[in-house]
N, C-alpha and C positions, 0 to 999 in steps of 0.2 A: 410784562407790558401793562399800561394803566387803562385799567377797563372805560374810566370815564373819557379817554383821549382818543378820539379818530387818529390820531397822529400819535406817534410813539418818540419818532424819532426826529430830532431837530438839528438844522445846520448852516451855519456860514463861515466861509470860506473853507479853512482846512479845520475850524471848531464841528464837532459832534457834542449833542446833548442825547445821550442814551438812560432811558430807566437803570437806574443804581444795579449793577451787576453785581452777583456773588463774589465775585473775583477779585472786585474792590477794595470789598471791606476791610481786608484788614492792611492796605497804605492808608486808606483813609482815618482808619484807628488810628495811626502813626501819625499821620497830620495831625489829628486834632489833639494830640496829647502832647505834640511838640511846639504847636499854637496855644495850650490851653486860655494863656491869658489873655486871646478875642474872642473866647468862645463863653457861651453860661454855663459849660460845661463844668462841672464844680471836682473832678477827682479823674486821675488817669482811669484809662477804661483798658481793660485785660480782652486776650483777645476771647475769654468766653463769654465776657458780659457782651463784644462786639457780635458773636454770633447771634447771641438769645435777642438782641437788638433787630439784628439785621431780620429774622425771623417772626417775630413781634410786631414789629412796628414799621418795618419797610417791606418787603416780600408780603405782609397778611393786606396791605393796604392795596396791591397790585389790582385786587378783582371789586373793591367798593368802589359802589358810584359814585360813595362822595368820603372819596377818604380824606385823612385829617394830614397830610403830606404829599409832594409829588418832588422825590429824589432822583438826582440824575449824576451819573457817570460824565464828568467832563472832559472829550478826548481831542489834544489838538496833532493830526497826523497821524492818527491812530493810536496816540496812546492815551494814557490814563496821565491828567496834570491835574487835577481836582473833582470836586462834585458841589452840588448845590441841585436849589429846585426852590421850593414855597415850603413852607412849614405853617404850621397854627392855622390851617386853615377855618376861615369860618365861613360856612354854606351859605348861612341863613344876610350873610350883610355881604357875602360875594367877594373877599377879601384875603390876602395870604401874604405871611410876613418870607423877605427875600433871604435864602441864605447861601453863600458862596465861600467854598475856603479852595485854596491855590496850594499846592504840593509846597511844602516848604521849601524848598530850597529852590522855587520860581517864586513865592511870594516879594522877597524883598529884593524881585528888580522890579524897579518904578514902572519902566516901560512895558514889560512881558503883563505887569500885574494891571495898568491902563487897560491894553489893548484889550487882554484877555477878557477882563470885566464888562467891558463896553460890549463885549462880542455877547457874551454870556447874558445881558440886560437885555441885549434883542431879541433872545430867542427864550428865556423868561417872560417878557411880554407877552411872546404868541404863544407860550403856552398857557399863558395866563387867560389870554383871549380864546381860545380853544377851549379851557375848563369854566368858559364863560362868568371868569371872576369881570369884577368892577374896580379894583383898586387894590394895589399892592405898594409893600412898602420897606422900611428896611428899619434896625436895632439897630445902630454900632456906636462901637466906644469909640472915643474920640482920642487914639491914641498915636496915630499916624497922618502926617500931613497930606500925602496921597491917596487914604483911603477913600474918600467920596466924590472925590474929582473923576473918576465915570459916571456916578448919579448925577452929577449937575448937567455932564456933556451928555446924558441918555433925556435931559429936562424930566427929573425927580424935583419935586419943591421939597424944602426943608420945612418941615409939615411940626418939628418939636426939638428943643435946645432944652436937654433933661442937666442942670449947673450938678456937680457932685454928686451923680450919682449911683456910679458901683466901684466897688471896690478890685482896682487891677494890681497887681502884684504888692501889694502894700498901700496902693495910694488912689484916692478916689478922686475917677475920672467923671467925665462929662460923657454922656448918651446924648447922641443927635440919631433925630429920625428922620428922614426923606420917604415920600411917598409920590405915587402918581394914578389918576385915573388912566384908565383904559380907555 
């Protein structure tokens, strides 16, 4: 559980947001190696680099008062369909960039991947407000016509339109940023 948080755990409807569980890590491994080309993730991850990870840099941040992430286990009905939380956090300007990946194989229904995000964006806020950030916001490639239609319906502003620039599977996309004050 995350030291800085009164609240651990977060929910609406049949969504749970639980702090990143052992248990996770290595679907989540799985996810992101079969997503890699929306992630900056730059090389398949093995599941020992996923442990020394999980270890490192998610489980060591649990007891900081101001760590530099807050990962969450995404469970709808009890089970495990993704994870996300804030990464990059910066204390000092109150801020932390959004990250959400959806089990692959519920990503590309349009509707599961809506609902889910919209759900997930509301209870990201209050945790955002809880760890008394001021503004959060999001990265993504611009590679799906679905993907930011929850940020517009959670009213995210399109805060940057980055033309050409990262390279997805061969060919360089566009980075749109959305953000929102708290």
């Amino acid at each position: 559980m995350y030291k800085i948080l009164e609240q651990n755990i977060f929910s609406i409807d049949n969504f749970i947001l639980i702090p990143i569980r052992e248990e996770d890590i290595f679907h989540i491994k799985k996810w992101r190696n079969k997503q890699i080309k929306f992630l900056r993730q730059e090389k398949i991850i093995n599941d020992e680099e996923q442990r020394i990870y999980y270890e490192n840099h998610i489980k060591s941040e649990f007891k900081k008062g101001a760590p530099k992430q807050l990962l969450f286990s995404i469970l709808n009905k009890k089970k495990l369909v993704g994870y996300g939380g804030l990464v990059h956090i910066d204390w000092r300007n109150r801020n932390g960039e959004i990250s959400f990946l959806l089990k692959t194989s519920l990503y590309n229904d349009q509707s599961y991947y809506d609902h889910s995000f919209n759900i997930f964006l509301r209870m990201i806020q209050e945790v955002a407000r809880k760890a008394n950030l001021n503004k959060i916001f999001t990265y993504g490639y611009d590679i799906s016509p679905y993907r930011f239609k929850p940020l517009k319906q959670q009213n995210f502003l399109k805060e940057a339109h980055l033309v050409k620039h990262v390279k997805v599977e061969d060919e360089i996309k566009d980075v749109i940023i959305y953000s929102k004050f708290l």
